[in-house]
N, C-alpha and C positions, 0 to 999 in steps of 0.2 A: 400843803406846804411841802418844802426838800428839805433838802439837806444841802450847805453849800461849804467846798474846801476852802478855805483862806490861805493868807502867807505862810503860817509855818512849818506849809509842805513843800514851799518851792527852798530847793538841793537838799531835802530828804526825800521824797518820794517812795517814802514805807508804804508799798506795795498789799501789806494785809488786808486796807480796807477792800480792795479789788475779789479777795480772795474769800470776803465772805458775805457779798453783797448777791442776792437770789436775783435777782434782775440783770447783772451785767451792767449797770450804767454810771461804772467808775471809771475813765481811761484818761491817759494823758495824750500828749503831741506823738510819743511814739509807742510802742507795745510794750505793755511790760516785761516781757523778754528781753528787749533793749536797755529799759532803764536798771532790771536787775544785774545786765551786764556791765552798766555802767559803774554799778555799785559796786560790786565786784574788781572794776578795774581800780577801781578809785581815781574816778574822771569829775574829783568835786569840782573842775569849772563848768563841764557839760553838766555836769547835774543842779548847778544852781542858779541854773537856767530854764528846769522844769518842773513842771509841777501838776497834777491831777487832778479831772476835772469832773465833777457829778451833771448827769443830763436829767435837770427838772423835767422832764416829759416824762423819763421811763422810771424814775426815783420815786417810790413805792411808799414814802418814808417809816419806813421800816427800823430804822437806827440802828441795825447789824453794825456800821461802818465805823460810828463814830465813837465806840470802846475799843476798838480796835486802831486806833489813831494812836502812833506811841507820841506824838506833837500836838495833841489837842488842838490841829487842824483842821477838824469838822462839827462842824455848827448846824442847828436847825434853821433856816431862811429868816427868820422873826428875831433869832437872837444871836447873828452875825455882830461881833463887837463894829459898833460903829467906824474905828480907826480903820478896818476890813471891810468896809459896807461896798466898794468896789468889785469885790472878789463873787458877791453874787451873780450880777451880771458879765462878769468874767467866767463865771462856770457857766452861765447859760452862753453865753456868746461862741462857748467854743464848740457849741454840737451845728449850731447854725450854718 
């Protein structure tokens, strides 16, 4: 099983889960250095337009990630709230 992000990381993109995950296989569309910079400028249109993605290949499930979600947008694959059941294959879709 993974771990998969849902919606209520897209235009947050709290960065931590990235930062404590042993595997590396948290990223989004651009680098976190980008999206920290975004946050920084306070570019909430650019940023509510992204959002970060877990690659079920290298996701260890470990659950480092998802205490660390200050949006309690990380879920284990099995107990994705149905309303969110998209956002799985959304997190897989994006390493393909």
């Amino acid at each position: 099983m993974t771990f998969v992000i849902a919606e209520p990381c897209i235009g947050t993109c709290d960065t931590s889960c990235v930062e404590v995950c042993p595997v590396d296989c948290i990223e989004g569309p651009i680098t976190v250095d980008d999206i920290k910079e975004i946050q920084l400028g306070g570019d909430t249109a650019t940023l509510a337009a992204i959002q970060l993605y877990i690659d079920p290949e290298i996701c260890i499930d470990c659950g480092a990630c998802e205490p660390e979600c200050p949006v309690e947008a990380i879920f284990e694959e099995d107990d994705v709230p149905s309303k969110w059941d998209k956002f799985t294959k959304l997190n897989a879709d994006h390493f393909v």
